[in-house]
C-alpha positions in Angstrom: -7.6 -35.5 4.1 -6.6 -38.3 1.4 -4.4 -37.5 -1.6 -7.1 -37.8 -3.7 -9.6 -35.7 -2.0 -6.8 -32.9 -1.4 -6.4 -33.0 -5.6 -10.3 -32.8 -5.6 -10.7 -29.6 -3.6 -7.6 -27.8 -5.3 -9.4 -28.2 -8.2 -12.4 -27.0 -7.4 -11.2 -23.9 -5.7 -9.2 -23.7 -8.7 -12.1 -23.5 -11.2 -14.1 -21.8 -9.1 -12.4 -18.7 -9.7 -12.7 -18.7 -13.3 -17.2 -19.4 -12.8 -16.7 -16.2 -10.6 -14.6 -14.6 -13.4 -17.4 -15.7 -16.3 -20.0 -14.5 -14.4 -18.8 -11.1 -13.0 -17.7 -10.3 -17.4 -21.2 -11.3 -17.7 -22.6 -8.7 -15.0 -20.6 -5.6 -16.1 -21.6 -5.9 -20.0 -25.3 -6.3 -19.1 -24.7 -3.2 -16.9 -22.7 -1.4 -19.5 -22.3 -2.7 -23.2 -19.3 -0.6 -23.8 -17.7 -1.4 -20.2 -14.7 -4.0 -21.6 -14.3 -1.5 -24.4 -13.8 1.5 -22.3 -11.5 -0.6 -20.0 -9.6 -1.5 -22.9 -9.0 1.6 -24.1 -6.5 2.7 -21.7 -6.4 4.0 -17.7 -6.0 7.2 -16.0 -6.1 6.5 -12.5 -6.4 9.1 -9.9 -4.9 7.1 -7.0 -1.4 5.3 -6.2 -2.2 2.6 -4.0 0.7 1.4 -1.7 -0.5 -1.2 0.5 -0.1 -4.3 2.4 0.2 -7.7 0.7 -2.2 -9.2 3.4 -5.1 -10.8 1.2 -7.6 -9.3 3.6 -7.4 -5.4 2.2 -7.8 -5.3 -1.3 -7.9 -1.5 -2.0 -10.8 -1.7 -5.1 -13.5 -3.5 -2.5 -12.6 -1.5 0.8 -12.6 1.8 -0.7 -15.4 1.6 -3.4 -13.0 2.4 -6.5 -13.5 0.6 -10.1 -11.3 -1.1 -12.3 -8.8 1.8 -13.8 -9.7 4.0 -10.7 -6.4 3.0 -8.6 -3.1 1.8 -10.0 -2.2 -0.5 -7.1 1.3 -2.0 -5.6 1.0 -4.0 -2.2 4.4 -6.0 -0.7 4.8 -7.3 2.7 4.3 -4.0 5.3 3.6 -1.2 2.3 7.0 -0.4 2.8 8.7 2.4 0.4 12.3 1.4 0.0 14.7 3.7 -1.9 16.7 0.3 -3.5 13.4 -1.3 -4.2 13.1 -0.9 -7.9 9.8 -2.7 -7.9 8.1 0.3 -5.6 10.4 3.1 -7.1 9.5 2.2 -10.8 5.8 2.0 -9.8 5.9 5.7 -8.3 8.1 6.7 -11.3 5.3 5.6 -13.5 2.4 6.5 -11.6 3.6 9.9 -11.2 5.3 10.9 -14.9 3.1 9.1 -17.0 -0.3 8.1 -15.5 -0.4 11.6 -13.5 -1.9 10.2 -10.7 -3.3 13.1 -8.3 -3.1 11.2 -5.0 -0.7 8.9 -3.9 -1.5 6.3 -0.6 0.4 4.3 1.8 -2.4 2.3 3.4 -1.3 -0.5 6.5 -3.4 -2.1 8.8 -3.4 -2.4 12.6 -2.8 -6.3 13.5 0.4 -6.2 10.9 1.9 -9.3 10.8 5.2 -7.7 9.4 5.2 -5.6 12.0 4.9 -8.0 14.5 7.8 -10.3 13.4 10.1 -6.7 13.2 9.2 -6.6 17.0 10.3 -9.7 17.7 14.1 -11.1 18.7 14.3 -13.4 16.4 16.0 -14.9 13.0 13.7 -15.1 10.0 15.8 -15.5 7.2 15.5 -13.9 4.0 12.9 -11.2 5.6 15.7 -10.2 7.8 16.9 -7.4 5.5 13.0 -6.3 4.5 11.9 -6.2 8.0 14.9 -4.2 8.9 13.4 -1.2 7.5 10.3 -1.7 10.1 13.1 -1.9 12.7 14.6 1.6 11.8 11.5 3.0 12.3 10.8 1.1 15.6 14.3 2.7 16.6 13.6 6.4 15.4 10.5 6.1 17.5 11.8 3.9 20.8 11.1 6.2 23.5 7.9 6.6 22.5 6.9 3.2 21.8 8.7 1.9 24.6 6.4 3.7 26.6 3.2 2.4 26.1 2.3 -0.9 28.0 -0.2 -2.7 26.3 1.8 -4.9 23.5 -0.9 -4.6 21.1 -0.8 -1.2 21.5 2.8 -0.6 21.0 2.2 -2.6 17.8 -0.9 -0.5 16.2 1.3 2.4 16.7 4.1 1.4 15.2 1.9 0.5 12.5 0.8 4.4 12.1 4.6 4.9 12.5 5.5 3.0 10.2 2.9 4.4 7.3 3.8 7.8 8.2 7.7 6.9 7.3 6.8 5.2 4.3 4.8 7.9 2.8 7.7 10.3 3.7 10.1 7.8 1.7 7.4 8.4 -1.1 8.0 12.2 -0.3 11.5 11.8 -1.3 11.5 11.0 -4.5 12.6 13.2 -7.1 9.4 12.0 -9.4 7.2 13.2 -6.6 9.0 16.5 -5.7 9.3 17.7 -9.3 5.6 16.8 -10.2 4.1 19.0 -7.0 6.5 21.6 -8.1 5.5 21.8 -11.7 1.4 20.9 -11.0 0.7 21.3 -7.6 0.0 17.3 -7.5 0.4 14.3 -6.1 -0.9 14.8 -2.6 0.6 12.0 -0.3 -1.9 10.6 2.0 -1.5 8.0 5.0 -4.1 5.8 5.9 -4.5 2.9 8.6 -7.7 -0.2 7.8 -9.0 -1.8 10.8 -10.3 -5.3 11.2 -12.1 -4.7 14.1 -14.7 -2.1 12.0 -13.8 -2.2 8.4 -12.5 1.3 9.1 -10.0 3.2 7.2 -7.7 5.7 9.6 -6.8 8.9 7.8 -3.5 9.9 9.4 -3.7 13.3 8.0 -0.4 13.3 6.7 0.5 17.7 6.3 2.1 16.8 3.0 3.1 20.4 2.1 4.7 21.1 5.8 6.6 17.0 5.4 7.6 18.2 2.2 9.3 21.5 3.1 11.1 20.0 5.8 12.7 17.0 4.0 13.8 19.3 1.0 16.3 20.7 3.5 18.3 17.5 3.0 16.3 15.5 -0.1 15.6 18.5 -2.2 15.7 17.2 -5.8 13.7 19.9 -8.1 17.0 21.5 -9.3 
């Protein structure tokens, strides 16, 4: 493709985002008058959405919720690390200030971060992030090691992997104190699949995960 035609079709994609922008405005205040209003006027979400940055699982389309229905934060492998301030301060405020009622880790089999924590090799800067997929690969080995089919070994370590995460969410003190005090958020993990669309609920037993990490992590003192 010439320089010139690339500089063409940039462009186009470009401004083709603000014509959908124009007319989906357009849409919702012929459907509701008072829609931009009432979106402006401030959001209580009831979910915590801690996905996958894979631009194939936006949480609003695959799950049906509206605009102020899910505060969302998505980062390579929905991963919930304890020195990311990024995730922590978005749990933090999700939790003391928005009151969100439901919190979920959400991955998807076919993980691409996954896969590159699986394999032997150097990548750089995502060396330390993917690490954290690697720990999880470790507490897990036997099992993991002994299932044959490659793909396989990778879906589950992608159920593995969601099922740490959300106890990592489990641990935090603005999650503990919160179910103490109100008897929510609920943690929830969930798994999409390309193949159907599907979402996997991994029935996460969020009372019986949270008992048995307050042996070690309890912070409601």
């Amino acid at each position: 493709m010439a320089e010139q035609d690339i500089t063409k079709y940039l462009r186009q994609t470009h401004d083709s985002v603000f014509e959908h922008n124009k007319a989906w405005a357009a849409e919702q205040s012929k459907k509701d008058p008072s829609y931009f209003a009432k979106l402006s006027a401030g959001q209580s979400p009831e979910y915590l959405w801690i996905g996958c940055s894979d631009s194939r699982i936006p949480a609003e389309v695959i799950t049906g919720l509206e605009p102020g229905e899910a505060f969302v934060h998505r980062n390579i492998a929905n991963l919930v690390c304890n020195t990311d301030l990024n995730v922590m301060s978005v749990i933090n405020y999700a939790v003391e200030h928005l009151k969100v009622k439901h919190i979920v880790v959400c991955g998807h089999y076919g993980c691409g971060g996954v896969q590159a924590a699986m394999t032997p090799k150097d990548l750089g800067i995502l060396n330390p992030w993917l690490r954290n997929i690697r720990d999880v690969y470790r507490l897990h080995e036997k099992e993991l090691d002994a299932i044959p089919d490659q793909t396989a070994r990778y879906n589950r370590l992608v159920e593995l992997n969601v099922i740490e995460q959300c106890r990592n969410v489990i641990k935090t003190a603005a999650v503990q104190q919160s179910y103490a005090k109100n008897k929510f958020p609920i943690v929830h993990g969930w798994v999409f699949g390309f193949h159907d669309g599907l979402l996997k609920d991994l029935e996460i037993n969020f009372e019986k995960v949270l008992s048995d990490i307050q042996k070690i992590y309890n912070l409601t003192a």
